[in-house]
mmCIF file of the N, C-alpha and C atoms, coordinates in Angstrom:
data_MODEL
# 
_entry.id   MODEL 
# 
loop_
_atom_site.group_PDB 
_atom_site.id 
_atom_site.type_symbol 
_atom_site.label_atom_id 
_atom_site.label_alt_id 
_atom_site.label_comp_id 
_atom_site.label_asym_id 
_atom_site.label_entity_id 
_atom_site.label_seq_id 
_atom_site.pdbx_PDB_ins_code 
_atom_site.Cartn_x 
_atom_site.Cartn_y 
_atom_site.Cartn_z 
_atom_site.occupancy 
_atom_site.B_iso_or_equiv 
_atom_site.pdbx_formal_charge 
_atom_site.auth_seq_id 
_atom_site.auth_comp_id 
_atom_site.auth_asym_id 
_atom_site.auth_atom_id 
_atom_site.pdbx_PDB_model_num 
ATOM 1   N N  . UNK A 1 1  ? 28.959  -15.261 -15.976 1.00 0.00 ? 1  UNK A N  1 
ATOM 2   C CA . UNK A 1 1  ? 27.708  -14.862 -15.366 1.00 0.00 ? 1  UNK A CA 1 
ATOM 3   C C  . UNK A 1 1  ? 27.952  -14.637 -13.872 1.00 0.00 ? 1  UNK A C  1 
ATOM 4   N N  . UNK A 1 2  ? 27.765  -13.382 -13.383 1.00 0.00 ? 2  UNK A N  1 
ATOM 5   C CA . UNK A 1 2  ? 28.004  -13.300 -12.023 1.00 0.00 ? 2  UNK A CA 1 
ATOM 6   C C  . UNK A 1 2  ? 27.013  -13.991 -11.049 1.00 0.00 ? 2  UNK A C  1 
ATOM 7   N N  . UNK A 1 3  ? 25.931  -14.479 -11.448 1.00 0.00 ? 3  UNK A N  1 
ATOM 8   C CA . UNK A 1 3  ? 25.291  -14.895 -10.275 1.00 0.00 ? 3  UNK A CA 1 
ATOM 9   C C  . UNK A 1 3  ? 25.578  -16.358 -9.792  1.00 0.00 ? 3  UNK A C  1 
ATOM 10  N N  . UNK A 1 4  ? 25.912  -16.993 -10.391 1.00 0.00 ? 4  UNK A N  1 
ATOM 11  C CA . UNK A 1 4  ? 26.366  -17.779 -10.104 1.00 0.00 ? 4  UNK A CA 1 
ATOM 12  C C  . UNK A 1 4  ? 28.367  -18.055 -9.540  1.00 0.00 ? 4  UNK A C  1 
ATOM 13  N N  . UNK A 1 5  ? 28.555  -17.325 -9.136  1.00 0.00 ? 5  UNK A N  1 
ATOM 14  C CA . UNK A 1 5  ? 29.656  -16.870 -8.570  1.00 0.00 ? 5  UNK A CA 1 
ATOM 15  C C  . UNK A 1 5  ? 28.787  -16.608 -7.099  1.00 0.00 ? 5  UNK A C  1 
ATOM 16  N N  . UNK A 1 6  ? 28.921  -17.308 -5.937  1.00 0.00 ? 6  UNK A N  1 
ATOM 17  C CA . UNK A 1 6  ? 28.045  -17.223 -4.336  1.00 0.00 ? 6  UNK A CA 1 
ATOM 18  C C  . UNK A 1 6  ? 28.912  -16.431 -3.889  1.00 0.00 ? 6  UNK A C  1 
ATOM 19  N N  . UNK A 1 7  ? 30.116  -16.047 -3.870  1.00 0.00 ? 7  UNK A N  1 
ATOM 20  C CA . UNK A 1 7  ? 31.080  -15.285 -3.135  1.00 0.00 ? 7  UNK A CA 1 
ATOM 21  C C  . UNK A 1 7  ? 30.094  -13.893 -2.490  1.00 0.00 ? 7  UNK A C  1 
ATOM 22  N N  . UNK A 1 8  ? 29.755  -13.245 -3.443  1.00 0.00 ? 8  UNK A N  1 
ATOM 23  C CA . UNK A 1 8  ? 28.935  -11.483 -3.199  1.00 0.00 ? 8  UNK A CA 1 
ATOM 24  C C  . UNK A 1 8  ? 27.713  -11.975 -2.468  1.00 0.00 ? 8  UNK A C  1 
ATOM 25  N N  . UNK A 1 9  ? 26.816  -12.512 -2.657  1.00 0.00 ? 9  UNK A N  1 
ATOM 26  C CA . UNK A 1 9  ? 25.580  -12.579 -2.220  1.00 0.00 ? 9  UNK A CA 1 
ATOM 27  C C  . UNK A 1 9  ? 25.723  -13.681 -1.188  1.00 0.00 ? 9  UNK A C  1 
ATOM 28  N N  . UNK A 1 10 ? 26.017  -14.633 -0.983  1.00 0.00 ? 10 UNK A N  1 
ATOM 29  C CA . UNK A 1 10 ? 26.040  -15.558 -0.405  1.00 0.00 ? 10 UNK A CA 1 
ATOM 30  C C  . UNK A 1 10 ? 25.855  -15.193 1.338   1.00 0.00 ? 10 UNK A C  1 
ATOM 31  N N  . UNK A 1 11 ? 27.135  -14.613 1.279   1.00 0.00 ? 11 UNK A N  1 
ATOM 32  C CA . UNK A 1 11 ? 27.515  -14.088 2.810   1.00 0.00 ? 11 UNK A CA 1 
ATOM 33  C C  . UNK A 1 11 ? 26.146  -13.141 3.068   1.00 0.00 ? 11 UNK A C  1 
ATOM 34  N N  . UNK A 1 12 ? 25.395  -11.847 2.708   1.00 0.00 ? 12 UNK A N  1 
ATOM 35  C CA . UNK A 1 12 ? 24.740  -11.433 2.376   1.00 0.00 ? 12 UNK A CA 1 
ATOM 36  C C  . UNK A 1 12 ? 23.795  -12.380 2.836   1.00 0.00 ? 12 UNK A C  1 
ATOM 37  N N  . UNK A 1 13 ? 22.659  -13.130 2.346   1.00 0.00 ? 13 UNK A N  1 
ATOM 38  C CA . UNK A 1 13 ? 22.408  -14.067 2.454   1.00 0.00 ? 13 UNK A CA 1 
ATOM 39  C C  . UNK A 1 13 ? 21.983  -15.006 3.818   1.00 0.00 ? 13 UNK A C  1 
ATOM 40  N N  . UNK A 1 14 ? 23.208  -15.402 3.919   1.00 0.00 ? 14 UNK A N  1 
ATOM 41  C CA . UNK A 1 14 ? 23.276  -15.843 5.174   1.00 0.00 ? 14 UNK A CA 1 
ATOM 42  C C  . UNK A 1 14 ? 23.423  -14.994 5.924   1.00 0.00 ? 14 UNK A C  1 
ATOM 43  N N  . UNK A 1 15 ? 23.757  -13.653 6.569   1.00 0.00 ? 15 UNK A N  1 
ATOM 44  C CA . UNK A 1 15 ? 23.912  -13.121 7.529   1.00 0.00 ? 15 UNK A CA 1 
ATOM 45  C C  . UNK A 1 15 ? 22.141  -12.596 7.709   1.00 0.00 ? 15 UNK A C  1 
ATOM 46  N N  . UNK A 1 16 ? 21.645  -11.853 6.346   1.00 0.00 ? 16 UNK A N  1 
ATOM 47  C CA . UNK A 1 16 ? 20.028  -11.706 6.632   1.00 0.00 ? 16 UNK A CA 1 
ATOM 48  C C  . UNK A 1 16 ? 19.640  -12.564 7.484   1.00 0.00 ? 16 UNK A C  1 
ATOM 49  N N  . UNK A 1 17 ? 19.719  -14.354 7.200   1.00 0.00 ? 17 UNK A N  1 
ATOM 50  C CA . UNK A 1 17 ? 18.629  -15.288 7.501   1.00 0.00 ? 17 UNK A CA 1 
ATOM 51  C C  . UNK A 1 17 ? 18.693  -15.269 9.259   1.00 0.00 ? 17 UNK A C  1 
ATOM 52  N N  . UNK A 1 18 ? 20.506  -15.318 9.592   1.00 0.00 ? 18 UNK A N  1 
ATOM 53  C CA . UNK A 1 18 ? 20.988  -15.273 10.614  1.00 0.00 ? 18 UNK A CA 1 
ATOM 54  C C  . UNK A 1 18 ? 20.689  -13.628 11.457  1.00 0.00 ? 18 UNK A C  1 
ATOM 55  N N  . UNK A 1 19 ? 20.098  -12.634 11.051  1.00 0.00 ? 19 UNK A N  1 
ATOM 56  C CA . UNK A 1 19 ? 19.598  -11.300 12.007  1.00 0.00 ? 19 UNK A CA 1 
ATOM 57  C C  . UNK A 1 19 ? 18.147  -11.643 12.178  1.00 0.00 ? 19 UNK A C  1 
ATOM 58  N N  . UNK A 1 20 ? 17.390  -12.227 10.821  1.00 0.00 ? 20 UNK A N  1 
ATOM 59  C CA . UNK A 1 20 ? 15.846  -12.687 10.863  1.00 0.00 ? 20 UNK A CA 1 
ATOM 60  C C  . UNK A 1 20 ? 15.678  -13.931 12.007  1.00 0.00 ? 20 UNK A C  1 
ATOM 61  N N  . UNK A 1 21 ? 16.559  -14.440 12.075  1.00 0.00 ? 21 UNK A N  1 
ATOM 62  C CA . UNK A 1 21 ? 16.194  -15.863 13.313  1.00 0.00 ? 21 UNK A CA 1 
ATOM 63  C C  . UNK A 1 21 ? 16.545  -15.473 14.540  1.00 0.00 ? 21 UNK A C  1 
ATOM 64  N N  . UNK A 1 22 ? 17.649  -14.624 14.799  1.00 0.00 ? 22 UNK A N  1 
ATOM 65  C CA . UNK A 1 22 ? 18.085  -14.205 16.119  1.00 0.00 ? 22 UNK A CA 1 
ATOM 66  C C  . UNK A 1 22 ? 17.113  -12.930 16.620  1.00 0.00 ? 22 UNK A C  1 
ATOM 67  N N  . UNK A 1 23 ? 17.293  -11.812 15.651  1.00 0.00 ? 23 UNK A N  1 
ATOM 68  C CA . UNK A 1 23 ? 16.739  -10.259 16.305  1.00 0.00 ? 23 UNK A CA 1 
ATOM 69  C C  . UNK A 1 23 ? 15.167  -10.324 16.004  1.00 0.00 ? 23 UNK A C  1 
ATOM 70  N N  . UNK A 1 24 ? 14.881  -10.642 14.739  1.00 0.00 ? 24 UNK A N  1 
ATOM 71  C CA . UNK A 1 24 ? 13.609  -10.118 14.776  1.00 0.00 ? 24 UNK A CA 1 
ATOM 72  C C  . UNK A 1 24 ? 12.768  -11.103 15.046  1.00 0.00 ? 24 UNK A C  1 
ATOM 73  N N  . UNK A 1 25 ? 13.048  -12.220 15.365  1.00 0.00 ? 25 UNK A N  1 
ATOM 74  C CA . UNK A 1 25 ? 12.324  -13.419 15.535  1.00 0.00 ? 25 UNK A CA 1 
ATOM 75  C C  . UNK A 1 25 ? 11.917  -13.053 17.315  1.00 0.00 ? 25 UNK A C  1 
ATOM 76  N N  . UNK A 1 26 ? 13.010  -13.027 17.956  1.00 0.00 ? 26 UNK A N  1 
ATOM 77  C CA . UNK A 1 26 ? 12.812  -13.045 18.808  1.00 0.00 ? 26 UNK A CA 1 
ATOM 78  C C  . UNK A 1 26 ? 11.210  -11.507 19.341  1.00 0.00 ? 26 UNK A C  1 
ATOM 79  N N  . UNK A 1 27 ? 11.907  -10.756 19.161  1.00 0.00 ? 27 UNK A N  1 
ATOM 80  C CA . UNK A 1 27 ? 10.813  -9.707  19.018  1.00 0.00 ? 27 UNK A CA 1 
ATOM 81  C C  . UNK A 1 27 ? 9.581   -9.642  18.831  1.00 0.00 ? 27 UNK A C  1 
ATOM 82  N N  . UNK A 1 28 ? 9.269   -10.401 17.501  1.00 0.00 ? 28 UNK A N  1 
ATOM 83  C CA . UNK A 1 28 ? 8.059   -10.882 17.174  1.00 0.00 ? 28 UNK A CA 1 
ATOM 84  C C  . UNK A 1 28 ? 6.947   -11.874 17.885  1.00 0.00 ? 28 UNK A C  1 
ATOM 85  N N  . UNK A 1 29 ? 7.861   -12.682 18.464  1.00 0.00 ? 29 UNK A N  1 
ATOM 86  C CA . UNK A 1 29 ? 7.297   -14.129 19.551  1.00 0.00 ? 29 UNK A CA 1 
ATOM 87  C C  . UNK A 1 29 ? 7.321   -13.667 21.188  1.00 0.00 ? 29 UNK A C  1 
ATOM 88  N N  . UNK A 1 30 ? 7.489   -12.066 21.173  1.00 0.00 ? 30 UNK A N  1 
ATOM 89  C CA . UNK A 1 30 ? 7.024   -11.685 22.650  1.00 0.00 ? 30 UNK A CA 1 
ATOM 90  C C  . UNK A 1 30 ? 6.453   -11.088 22.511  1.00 0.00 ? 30 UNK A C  1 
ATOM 91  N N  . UNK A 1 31 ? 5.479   -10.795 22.112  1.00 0.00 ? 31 UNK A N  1 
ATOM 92  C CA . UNK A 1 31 ? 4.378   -10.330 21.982  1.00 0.00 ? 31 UNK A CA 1 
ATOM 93  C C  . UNK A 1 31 ? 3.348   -11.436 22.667  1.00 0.00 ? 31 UNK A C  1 
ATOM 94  N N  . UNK A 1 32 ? 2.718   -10.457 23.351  1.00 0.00 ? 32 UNK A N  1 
ATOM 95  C CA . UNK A 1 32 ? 1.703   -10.989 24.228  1.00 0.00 ? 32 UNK A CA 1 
ATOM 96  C C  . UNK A 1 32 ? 0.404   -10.600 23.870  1.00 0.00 ? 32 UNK A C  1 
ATOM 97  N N  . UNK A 1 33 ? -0.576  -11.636 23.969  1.00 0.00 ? 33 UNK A N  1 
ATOM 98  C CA . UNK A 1 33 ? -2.049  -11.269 23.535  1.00 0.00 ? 33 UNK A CA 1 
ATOM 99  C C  . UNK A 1 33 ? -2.542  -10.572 24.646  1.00 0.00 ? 33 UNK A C  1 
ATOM 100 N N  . UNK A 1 34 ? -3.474  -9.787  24.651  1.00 0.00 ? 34 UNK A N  1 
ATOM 101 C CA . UNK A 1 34 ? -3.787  -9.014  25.570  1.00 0.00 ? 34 UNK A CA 1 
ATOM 102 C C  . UNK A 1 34 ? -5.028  -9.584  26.446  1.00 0.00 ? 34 UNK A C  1 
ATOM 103 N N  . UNK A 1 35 ? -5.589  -10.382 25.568  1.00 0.00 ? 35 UNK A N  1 
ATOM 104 C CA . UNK A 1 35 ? -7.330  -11.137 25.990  1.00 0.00 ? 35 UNK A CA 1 
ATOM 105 C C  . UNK A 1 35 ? -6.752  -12.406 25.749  1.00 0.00 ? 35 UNK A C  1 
ATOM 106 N N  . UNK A 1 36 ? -6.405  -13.470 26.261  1.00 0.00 ? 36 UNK A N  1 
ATOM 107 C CA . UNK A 1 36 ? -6.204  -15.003 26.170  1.00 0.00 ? 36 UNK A CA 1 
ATOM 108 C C  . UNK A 1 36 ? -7.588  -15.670 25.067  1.00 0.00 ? 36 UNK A C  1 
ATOM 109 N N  . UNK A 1 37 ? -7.648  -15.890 24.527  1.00 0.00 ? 37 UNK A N  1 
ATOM 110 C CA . UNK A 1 37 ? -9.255  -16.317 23.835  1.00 0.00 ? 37 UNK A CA 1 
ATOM 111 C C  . UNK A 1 37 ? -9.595  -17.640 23.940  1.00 0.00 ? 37 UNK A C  1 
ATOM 112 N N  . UNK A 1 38 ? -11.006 -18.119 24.310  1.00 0.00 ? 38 UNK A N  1 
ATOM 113 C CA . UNK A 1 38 ? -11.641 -18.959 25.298  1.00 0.00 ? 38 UNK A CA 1 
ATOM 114 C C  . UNK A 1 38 ? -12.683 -19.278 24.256  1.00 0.00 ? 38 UNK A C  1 
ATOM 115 N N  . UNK A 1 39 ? -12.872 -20.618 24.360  1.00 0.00 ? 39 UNK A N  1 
ATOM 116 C CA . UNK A 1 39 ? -13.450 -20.953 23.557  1.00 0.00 ? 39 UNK A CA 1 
ATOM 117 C C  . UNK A 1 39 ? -15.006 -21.793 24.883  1.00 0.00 ? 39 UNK A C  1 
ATOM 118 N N  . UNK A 1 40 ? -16.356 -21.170 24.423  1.00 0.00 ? 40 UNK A N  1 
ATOM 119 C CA . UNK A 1 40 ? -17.232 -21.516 25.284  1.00 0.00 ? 40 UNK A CA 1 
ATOM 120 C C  . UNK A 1 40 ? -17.296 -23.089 24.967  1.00 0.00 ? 40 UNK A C  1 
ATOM 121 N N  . UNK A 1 41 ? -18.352 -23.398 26.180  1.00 0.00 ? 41 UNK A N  1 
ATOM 122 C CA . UNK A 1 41 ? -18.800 -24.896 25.951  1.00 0.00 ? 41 UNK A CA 1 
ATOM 123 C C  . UNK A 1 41 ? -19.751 -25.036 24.571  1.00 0.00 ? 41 UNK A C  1 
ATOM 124 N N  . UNK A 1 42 ? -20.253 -24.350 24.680  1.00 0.00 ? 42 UNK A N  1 
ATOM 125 C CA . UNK A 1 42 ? -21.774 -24.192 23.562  1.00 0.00 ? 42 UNK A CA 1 
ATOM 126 C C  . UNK A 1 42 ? -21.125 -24.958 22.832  1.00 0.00 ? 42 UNK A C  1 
ATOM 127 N N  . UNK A 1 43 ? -20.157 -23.926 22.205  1.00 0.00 ? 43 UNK A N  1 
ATOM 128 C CA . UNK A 1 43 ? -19.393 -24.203 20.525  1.00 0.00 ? 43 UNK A CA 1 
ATOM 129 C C  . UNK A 1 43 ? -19.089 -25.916 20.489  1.00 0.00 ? 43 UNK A C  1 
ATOM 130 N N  . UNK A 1 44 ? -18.511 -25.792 21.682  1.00 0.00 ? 44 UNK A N  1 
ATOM 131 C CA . UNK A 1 44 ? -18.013 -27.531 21.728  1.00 0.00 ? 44 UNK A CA 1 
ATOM 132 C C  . UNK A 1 44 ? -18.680 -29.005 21.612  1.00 0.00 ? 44 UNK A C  1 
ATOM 133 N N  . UNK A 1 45 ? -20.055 -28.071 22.440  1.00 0.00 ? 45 UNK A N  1 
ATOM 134 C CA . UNK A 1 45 ? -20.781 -29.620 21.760  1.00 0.00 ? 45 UNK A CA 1 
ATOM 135 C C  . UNK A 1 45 ? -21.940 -29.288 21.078  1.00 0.00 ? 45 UNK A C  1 
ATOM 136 N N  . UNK A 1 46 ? -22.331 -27.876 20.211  1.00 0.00 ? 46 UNK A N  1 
ATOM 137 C CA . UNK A 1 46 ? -22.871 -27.891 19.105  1.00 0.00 ? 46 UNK A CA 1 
ATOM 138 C C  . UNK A 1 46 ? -22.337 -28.406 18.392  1.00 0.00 ? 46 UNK A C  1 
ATOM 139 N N  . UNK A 1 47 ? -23.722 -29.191 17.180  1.00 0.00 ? 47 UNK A N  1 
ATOM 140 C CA . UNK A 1 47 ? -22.623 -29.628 15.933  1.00 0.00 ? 47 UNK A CA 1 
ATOM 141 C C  . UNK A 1 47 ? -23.197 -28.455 14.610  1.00 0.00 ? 47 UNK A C  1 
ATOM 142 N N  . UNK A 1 48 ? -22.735 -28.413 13.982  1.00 0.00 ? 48 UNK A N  1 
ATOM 143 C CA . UNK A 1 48 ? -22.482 -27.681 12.819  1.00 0.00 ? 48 UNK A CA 1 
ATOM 144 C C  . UNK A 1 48 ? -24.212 -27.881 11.945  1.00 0.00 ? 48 UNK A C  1 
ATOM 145 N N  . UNK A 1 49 ? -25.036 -27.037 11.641  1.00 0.00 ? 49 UNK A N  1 
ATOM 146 C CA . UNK A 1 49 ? -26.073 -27.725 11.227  1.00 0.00 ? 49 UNK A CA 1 
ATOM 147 C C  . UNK A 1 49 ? -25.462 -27.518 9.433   1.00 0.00 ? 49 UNK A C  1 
ATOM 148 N N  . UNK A 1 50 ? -26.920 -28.966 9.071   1.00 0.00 ? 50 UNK A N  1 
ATOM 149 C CA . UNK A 1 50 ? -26.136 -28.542 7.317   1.00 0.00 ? 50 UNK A CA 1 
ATOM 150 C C  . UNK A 1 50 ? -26.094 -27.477 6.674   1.00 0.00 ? 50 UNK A C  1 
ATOM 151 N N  . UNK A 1 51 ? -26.033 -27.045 5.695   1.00 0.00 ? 51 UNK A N  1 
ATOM 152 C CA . UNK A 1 51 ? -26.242 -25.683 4.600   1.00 0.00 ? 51 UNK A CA 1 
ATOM 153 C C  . UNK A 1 51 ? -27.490 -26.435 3.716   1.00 0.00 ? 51 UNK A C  1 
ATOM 154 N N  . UNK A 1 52 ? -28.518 -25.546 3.623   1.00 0.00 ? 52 UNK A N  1 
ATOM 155 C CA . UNK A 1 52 ? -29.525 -25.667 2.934   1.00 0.00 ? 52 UNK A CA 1 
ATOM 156 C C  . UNK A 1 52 ? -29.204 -25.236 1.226   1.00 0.00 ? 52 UNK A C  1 
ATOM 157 N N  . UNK A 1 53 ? -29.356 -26.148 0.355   1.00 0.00 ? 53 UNK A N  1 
ATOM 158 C CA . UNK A 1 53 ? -28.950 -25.469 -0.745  1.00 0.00 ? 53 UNK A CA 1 
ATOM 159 C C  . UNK A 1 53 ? -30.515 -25.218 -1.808  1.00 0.00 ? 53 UNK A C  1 
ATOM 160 N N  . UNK A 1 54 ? -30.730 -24.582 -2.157  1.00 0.00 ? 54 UNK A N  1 
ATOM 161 C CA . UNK A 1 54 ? -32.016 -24.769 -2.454  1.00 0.00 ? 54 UNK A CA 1 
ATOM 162 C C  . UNK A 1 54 ? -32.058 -25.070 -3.974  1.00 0.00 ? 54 UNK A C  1 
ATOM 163 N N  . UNK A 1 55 ? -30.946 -25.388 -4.803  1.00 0.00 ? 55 UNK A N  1 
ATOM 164 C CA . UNK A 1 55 ? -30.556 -25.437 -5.967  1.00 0.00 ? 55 UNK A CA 1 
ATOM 165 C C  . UNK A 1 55 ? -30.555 -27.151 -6.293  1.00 0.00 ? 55 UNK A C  1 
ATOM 166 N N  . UNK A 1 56 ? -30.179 -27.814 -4.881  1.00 0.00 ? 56 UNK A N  1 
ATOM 167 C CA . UNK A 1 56 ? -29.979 -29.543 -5.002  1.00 0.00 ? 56 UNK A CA 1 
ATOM 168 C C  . UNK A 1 56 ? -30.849 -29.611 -4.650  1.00 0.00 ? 56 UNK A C  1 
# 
């Protein structure tokens, strides 16, 4: 059974995981938000009112 033979895929494999952590990782995590997002006071010390269920 070839798949179980790691020789072919293996290297394969590891070199993907090793271009995904170095090249595109990096790429991805500079990205900058354009609007920082702010969370008001309101939200913070409203509390959540209940849900009315009209069924209970």
């Amino acid at each position: 059974m070839p798949q179980l033979n790691p020789a072919p895929w293996f290297f394969i494999f590891v070199l993907s995981w090793f271009i995904y952590l170095t090249v595109i990782h990096t790429k991805v995590t500079g990205h900058v938000f354009a609007n920082e997002p702010t969370v008001s006071v309101d939200k913070l010390e409203s509390k959540p009112e209940p849900w009315n269920w009209p069924w209970h």
